[in-house]
N, C-alpha and C positions, 0 to 999 in steps of 0.2 A: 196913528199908524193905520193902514188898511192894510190887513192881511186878508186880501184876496176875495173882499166884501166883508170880513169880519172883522169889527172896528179894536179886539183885541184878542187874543190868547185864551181867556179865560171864556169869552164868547163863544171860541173854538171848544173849549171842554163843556161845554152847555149846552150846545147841537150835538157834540158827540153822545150825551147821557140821552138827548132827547129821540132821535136817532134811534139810540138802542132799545130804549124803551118801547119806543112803538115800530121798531124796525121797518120805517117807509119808504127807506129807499137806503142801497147796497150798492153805490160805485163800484168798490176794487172787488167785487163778487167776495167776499170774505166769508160771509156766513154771520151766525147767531156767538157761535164760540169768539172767532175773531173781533166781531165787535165791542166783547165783552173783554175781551182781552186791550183792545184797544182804548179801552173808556181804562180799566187799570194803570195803562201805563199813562195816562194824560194825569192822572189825578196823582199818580208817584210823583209827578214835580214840585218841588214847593215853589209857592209862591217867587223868591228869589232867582230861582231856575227858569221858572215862566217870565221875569222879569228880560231875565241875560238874553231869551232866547227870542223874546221879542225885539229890544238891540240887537241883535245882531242879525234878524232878519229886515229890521228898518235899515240896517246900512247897508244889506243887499240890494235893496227894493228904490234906495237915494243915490245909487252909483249907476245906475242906467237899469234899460229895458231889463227884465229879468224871464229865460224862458224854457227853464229845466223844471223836470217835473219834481223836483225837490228841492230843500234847501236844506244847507249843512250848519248847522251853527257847533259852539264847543261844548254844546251838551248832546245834541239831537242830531240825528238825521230825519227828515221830518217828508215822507212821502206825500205829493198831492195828488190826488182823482179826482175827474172833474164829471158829471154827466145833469145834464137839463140844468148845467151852471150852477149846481148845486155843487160844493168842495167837500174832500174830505180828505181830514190828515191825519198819517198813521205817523207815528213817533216810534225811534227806535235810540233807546241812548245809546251814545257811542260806546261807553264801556257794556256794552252788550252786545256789541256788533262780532260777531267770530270772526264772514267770510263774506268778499265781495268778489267778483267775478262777473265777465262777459259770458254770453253764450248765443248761439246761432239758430233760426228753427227756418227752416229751408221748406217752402208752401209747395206744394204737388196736385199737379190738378190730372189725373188716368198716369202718374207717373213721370209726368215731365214737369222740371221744375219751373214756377210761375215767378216768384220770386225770394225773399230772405227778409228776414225781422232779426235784428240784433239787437240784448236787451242785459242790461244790467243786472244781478241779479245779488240780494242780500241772504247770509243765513245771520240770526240773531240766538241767543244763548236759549232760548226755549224752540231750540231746531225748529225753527220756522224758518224754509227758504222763500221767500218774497220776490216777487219780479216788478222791480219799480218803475224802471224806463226801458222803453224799448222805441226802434226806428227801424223804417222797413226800406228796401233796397232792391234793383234788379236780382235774377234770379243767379246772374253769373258774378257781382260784383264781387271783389275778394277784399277790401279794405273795410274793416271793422270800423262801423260805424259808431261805436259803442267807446274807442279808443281815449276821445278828448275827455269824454266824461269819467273815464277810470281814470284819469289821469288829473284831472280834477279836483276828484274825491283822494287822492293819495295825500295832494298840496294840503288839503283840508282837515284831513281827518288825521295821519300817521304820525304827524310831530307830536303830538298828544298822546294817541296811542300805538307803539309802534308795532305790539303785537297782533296785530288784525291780519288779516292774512289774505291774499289781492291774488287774484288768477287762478283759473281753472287747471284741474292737476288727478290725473287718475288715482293717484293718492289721495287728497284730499278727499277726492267724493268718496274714496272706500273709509274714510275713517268717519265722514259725516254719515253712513248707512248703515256700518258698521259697530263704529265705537267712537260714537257723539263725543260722551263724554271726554273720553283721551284728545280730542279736536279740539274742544272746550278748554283743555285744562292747557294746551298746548298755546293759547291765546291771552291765557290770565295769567300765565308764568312769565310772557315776552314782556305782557302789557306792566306786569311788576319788576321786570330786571330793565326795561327802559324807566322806570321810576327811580330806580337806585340810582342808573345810570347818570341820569339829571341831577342827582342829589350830591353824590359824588362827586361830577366836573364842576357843581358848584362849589362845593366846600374845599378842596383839594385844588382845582384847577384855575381858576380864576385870579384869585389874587396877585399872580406871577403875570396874566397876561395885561396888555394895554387898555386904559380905560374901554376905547372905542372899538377895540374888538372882542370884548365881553360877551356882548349880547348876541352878536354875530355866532361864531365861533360854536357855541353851546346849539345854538340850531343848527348848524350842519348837517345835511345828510345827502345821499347820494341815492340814485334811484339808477338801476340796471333795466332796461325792457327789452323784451325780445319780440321785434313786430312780427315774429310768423309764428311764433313758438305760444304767444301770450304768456310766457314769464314776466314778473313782476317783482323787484327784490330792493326791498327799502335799507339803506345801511347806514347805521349809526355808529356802530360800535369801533371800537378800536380795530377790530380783526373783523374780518368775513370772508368762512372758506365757501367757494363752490366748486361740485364737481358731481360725478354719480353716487358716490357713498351715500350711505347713511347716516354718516356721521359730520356734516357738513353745513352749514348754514342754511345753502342755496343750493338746494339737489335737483339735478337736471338729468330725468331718467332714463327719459325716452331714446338720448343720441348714447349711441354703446362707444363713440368715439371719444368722448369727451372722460378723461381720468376722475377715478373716486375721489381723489383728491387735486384737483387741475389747476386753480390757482386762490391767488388770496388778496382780496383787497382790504387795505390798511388805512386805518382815518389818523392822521398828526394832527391836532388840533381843527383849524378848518382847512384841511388839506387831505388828497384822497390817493392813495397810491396804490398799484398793482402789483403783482408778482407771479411771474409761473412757477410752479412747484414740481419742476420737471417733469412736465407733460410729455407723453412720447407726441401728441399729436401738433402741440404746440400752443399758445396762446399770441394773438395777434393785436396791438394795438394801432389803428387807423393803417391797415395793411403792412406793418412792420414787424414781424416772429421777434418777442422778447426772448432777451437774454435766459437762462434759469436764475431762479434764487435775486435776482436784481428786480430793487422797488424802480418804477415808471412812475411819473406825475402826471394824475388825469384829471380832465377838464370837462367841461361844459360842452355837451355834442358829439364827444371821443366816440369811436366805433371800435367796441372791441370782437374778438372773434377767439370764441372758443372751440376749435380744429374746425368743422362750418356751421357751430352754432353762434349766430349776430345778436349783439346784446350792442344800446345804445342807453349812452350817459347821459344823466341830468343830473347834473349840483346845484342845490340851492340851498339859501344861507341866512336862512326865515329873513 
């Protein structure tokens, strides 16, 4: 396998010791602490992990061109920096992954804007926020260029762990500045009640269903995005309320139009349905004001519209 000039994995964690050692050269500007921190988590894998994660980066690298600055396997998210074609990769396992998010840094030259860089951005359980990928853009574009690639990483990474937590939220960054910890714990609680989760529809659900929609079925999930908003809301579960409360799944702060408790999406096996919950402002599926209290059956594409906040559906069905 060539990973990226390095004929394996292990190669990888032998440049990275050497590297630190004589510290001669610093792609991602990390520093002395970061590299050391980076050589830590290389040497956490065991050998079988470094095995999987090699597979799984050879059938990225066998399936065509490959030209993101990372790659996602089921253990890692594995950042690459490139300078004088020298590599270097930083590893983040996924069960340490908290919070991924877009973000925009708008370039000014005496004031007037020159242009825009949109960039992906990771925090990791030792609050480390990282900026992995970013792409630059006129100064006036307005379409996040950063979009496919969150979009991406959701397919990749959230069936495994559903608690990871995707898009930028004035909440969020006050509990990451704030109180890390309660962020942290809010991620290792989701990423364990999706494990139950799994364990349950196996044991309990399955046996009733058709051979051939077993495996279907248990992967299910449904992704809500709002293209102006940057919400992001992965749903697995049986139930999912959104609205302003606090008390809600999917809380949507910013629109004061939108009810604390405004509707509820329901998963039947691998089926996904809606419901307003008597919203005064209304809930809208593909331009048509549902009923109250009556489940909808949503599809693949659906536009819903919560009083004018636009949320668009994607189900898929691993």
């Amino acid at each position: 396998m060539n990973f990226n000039g390095y004929p394996s994995l292990q190669a990888v964690l032998n440049e990275c010791r050497h590297s630190y050692v004589h510290m001669d050269r610093d792609p991602m500007n990390m520093g002395e602490e970061v590299w050391k921190h980076m050589l830590e988590l290389w040497e956490g894998f065991s050998p079988d992990e470094l095995s999987r994660i090699e597979e799984d980066i050879a059938a990225l690298q066998q399936a065509g061109p490959y030209s993101r600055g990372y790659y996602v396997t089921r253990e890692a998210l594995i950042l690459v920096a490139t300078e004088d074609r020298k590599m270097s990769f930083y590893p983040i396992r996924c069960r340490d992954i908290i919070w991924i998010y877009t973000s925009v840094i708008t370039q000014r030259v005496n004031g007037i804007p020159t242009g825009k860089i949109f960039c992906l951005n990771a925090v990791d359980a030792f609050q480390r926020r990282i900026r992995f990928c970013q792409k630059s853009a006129a100064p006036f574009d307005r379409k996040n260029l950063m979009e496919e690639d969150l979009e991406y990483l959701i397919g990749k990474i959230l069936p495994d762990w559903p608690g990871i937590l995707w898009g930028y939220s004035v909440d969020r960054e006050a509990l990451y500045t704030q109180n890390f910890s309660e962020l942290a714990g809010i991620v290792r609680k989701r990423n364990a009640a999706g494990e139950r989760h799994r364990q349950e529809t196996v044991s309990a659900g399955l046996k009733e269903m058709p051979v051939g929609l077993q495996q279907k079925n248990t992967k299910a999930a449904l992704v809500l995005r709002s293209p102006d908003r940057g919400y992001i809301f992965l749903i697995k579960s049986p139930e999912f309320l959104l609205g302003r409360g606090i008390d809600v799944d999917g809380r949507i702060r910013e629109n004061l139009n939108i009810g604390r408790r405004h509707c509820m999406i329901r998963r039947k096996g691998g089926k996904f349905f809606i419901r307003d919950l008597q919203s005064m402002n209304g809930t809208f599926l593909n331009g048509q004001r549902l009923e109250p209290n009556v489940d909808c059956r949503l599809y693949d594409g659906d536009e819903i519209m919560l009083c004018t906040q636009k949320f668009i559906v994607s189900i898929s069905h691993g």
